[in-house]
N, C-alpha and C positions, 0 to 999 in steps of 0.2 A: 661823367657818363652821359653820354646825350639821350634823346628821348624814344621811346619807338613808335616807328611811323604811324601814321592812322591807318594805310593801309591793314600792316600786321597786326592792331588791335583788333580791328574787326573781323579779320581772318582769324584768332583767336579765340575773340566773341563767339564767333559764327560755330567754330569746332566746340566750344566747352558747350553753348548750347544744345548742338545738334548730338553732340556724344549724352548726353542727358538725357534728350527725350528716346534715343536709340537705347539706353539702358535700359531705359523707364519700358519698353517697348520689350523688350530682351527677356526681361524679369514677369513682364505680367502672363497671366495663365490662358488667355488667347493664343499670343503667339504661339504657348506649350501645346495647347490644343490645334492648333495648325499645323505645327511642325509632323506632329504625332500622325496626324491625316495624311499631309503630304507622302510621309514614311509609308504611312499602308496603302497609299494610292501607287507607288512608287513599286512597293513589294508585290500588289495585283496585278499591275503593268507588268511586272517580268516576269512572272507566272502563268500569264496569258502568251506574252510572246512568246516565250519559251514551248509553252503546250504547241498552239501553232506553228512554228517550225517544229517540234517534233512531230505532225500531221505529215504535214509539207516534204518534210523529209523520209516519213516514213509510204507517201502517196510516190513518191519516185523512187523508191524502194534502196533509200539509202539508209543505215544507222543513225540514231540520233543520240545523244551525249548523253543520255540513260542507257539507251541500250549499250553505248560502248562503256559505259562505267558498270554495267551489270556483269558485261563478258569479264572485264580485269577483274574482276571479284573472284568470278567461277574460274577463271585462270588462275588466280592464286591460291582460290582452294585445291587446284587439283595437284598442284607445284608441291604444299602440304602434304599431299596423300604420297603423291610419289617420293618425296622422299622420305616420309613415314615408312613403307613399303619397299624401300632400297636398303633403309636399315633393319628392316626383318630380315629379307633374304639376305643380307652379309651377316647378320647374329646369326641364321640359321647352317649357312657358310659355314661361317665359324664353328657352330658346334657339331657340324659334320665332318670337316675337317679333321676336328680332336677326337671323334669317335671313332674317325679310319685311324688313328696314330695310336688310338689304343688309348688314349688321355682322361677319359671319360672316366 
């Protein structure tokens, strides 16, 4: 078996060291506390942008993705009522029907 180069030693070295200190980095409660920041910096960011185009959008008098998620809502409750109300009038249908036939 021959030997391995020096090159690839130290390319080795250089990985098992540098993977050590990046765990060592990974595992401490800084990073956790950074990452954790970064996250709520991340989440105010989009919550700002977002408000702001919904401004923007609502100042050019166009819908903004609340207000079209609010309409499908009230759209589908009315979807509900009507056909709540399509099965009334056919029940009631129906027991009109059986009360002209004499059924009742």
């Amino acid at each position: 078996m021959t030997a391995m180069p020096q090159w690839q030693r130290l390319v080795l070295d250089a990985q098992e060291n540098i993977g050590k200190q990046a765990r060592a980095v990974l595992d401490s409660g800084e990073f956790a506390s950074g990452t954790g920041l970064v996250k709520a910096a991340q989440r105010e960011i989009g919550k700002r942008a977002e408000e702001s185009s919904r401004k923007v959008l609502h100042l050019l008098n166009l819908p903004a993705g609340s207000d079209i998620d609010r309409l499908l809502r009230q759209i589908a409750a009315l979807q509900w009522q009507v056909r709540e109300l399509t099965k009334s009038v056919e029940d009631i249908a129906d027991l009109s029907k059986h009360a002209d036939n004499g059924d009742a």
